[in-house]
N, C-alpha and C positions, 0 to 999 in steps of 0.2 A: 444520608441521602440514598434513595435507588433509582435502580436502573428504571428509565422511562422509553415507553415506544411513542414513535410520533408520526405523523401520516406527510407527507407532502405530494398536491396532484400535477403533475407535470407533462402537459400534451393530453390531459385525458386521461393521464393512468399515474395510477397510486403507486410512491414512492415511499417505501418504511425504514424508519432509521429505529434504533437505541439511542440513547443518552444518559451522560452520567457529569455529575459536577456541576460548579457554578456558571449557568447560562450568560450571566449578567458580565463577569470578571475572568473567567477561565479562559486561558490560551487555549484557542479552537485545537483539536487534534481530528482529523478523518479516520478512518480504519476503513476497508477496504479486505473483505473478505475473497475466499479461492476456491477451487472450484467445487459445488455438489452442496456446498454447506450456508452457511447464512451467517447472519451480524450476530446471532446469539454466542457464537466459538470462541468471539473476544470477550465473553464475561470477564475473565482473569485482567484483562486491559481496563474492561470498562468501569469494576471496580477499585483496582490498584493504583491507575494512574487519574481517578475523578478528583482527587486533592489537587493537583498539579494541572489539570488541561481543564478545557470544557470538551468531553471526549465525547464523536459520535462514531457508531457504527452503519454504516449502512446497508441495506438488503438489495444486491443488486438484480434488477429486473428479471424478473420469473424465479428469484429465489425469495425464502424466508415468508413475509407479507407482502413483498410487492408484486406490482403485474409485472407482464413478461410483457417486451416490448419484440416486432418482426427485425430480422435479420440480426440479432446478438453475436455480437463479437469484442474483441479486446477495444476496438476504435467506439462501437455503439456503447457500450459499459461506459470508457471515459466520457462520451457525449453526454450520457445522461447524471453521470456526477458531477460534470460542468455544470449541469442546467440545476441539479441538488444545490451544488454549493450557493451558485446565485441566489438562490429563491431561498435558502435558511440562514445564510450567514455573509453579509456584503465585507469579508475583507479577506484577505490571504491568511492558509490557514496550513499547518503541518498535517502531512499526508503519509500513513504506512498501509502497504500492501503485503499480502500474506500470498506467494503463489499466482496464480493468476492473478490476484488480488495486485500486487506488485506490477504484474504488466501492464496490467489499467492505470493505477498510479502512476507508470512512465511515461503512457500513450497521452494523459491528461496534464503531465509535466511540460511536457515537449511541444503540446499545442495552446495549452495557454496560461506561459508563462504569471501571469497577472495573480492566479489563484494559488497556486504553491509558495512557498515560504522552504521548506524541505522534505523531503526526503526519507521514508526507512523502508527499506525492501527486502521482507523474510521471506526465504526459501523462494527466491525469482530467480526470472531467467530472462533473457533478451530473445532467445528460440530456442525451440525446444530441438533435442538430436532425435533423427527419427530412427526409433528402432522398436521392432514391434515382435516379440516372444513369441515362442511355438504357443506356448497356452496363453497367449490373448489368441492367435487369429483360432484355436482349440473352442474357447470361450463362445464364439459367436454361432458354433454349430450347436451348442447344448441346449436342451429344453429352458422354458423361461426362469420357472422357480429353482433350477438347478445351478444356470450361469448366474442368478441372483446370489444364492448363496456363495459359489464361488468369486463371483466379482468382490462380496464385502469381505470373504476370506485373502484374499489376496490383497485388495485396499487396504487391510487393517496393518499387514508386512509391511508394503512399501511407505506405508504414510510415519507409524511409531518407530521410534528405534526399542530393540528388545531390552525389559527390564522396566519400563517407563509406568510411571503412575496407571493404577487401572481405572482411577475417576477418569485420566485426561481422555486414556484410549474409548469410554462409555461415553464421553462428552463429544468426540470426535466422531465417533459411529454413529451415533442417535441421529448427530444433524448429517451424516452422507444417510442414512437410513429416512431422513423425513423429506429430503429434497425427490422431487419427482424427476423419474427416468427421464425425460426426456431434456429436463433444462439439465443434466448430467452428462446425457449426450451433447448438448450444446454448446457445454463449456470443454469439453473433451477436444471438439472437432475446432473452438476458437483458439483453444492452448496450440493444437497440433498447426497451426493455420499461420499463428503470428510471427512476425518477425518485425522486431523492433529497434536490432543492432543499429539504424541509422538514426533511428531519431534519440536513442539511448545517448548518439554523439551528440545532440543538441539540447538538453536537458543541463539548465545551469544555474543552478540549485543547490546548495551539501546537500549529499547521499550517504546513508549508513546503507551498508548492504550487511544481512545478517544472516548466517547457513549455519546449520547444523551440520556437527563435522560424520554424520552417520546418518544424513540423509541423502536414502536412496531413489528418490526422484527426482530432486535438482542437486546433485550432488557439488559437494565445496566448487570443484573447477567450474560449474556454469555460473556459481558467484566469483569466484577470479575474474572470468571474462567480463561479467559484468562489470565490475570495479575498473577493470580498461577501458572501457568503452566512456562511461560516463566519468567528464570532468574533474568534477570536486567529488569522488566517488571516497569512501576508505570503507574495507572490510574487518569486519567482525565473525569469526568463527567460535561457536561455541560447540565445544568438546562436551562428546559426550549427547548430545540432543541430535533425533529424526527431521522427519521434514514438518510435522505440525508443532513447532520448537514453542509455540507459542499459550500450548496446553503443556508441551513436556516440563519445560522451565521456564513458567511462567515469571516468577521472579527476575531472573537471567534476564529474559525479553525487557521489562518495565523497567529495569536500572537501563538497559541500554537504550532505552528509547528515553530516561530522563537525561541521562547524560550526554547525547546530543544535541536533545534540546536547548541545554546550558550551552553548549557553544552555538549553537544555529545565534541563541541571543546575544553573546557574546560577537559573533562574526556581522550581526546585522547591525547592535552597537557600533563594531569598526566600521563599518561602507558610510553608515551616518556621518562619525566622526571625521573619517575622508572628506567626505562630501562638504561636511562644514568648513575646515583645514580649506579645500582647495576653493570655497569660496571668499573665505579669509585671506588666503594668498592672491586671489583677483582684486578682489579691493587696495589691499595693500599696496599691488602694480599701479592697482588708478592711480592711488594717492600718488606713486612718487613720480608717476608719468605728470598729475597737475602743477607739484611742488619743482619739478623741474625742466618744464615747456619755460620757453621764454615767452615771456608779455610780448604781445602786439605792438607794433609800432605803432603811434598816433600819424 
């Protein structure tokens, strides 16, 4: 099977997904791409895990194929993957965020519950710490083609850890290289903007949180805190992998997103079996409430 692109119009503007796997039978998975790049980054997902999900990717607004929609942000992203998921797939579906990608996936946890099932959030963050380098605010005084070049020189650092595949680091570059300056700027100023710590608290859902133990933009401790924050949260550190863990060890990533799964289904097995249990134990009560009322008098 391959990967397929698919259009959906929403409000007037085109929404582009991927897909990969059995449409008909496959556990829904989202993917939820981060900033500058598009749904193409999850190849590695969208071929690896199509046995196992019906895996989509999607392109969010003014990235990849789709249109940009006015005022984007972490809350407009999640509104318009609410309005995706409605209109492609009517049931609750497993959702992983990569980076920004992640914070969308929170934002869209936390407000409607009804469409999540769970949880995986590579390289996120709840808010980002603000700290801004001699050579970024350096960066903004240099001519255009020159801070180009250095922005992708410097992106390419902080994104890989050293040593890393040179496909993944080509794969990684190409899509910040193909997304246009300005939806870069716009996801730059929605990353720096958000703050999600509270609704992070109301998110109740399993969460895998996943970091790379050598990545220098959301580095391990902003996944700690995340892991605190949200309830049924447990962390996953992988040694050794940058912050785009999802090109470095691709592998890595798709065990640990199968291996949740099994419990996500496992854990949704038990609420069931609960739920049957405590309606077996009502009945029960009836019964020995009828068997042991005394008859009426005539």
């Amino acid at each position: 099977m391959t990967i397929l692109r698919r259009f959906v119009e929403l409000d007037g503007r085109r929404i582009s997904c991927l897909t990969a796997g059995d449409p008909a039978s496959g556990t829904p998975l989202l993917l939820i791409h981060g900033s500058g790049v598009s749904a193409g980054y999850w190849v590695n997902q969208l071929l690896g895990l199509r046995d196992a999900f019906r895996v989509m990717a999607i392109d969010l607004p003014g990235h990849g194929k789709s249109d940009p929609i006015p005022n984007a942000s972490v809350e407009t992203y999640a509104d318009t993957v609410a309005k995706f998921l409605t209109a492609v797939i009517p049931r609750p579906v497993m959702v992983a965020g990569h980076s920004l990608g992640g914070a969308v996936a929170m934002a869209l946890a936390a407000r409607r519950r009804d469409i999540v099932t769970g949880l995986v959030l590579l390289a996120s963050c709840a808010k980002l710490p603000r700290v801004e380098s001699p050579g970024e605010r350096l960066l903004a005084f240099l001519p255009g083609p020159l801070r180009r070049i250095l922005f992708f020189s410097m992106a390419q650092k902080l994104l890989f850890a050293p040593g890393v595949p040179m496909g993944a680091v080509s794969i990684g570059m190409q899509e910040l290289r193909s997304c246009p300056p300005e939806t870069i700027l716009t996801d730059v100023q929605a990353a720096r903007a958000m703050d999600l710590s509270e609704q992070a608290t109301k998110i109740d859902v399993p969460t895998l949180v996943l970091c790379g133990s050598r990545d220098r933009l959301t580095p391990p401790e902003l996944s700690e805190q995340l892991r605190a924050l949200i309830p049924r949260a447990r962390l996953g550190i992988i040694e050794g992998a940058g912050h785009m863990l999802l090109l470095e060890v691709p592998e890595r990533v798709n065990q640990a997103i199968l291996d949740f799964a099994k419990t996500l289904t496992v854990e949704i097995r038990s609420s069931v079996l609960a739920r049957q249990l405590r309606g077996v134990s009502l009945i029960r009560r009836l019964l020995d409430w009828a068997w042991t009322k005394p008859p009426k008098s005539a």
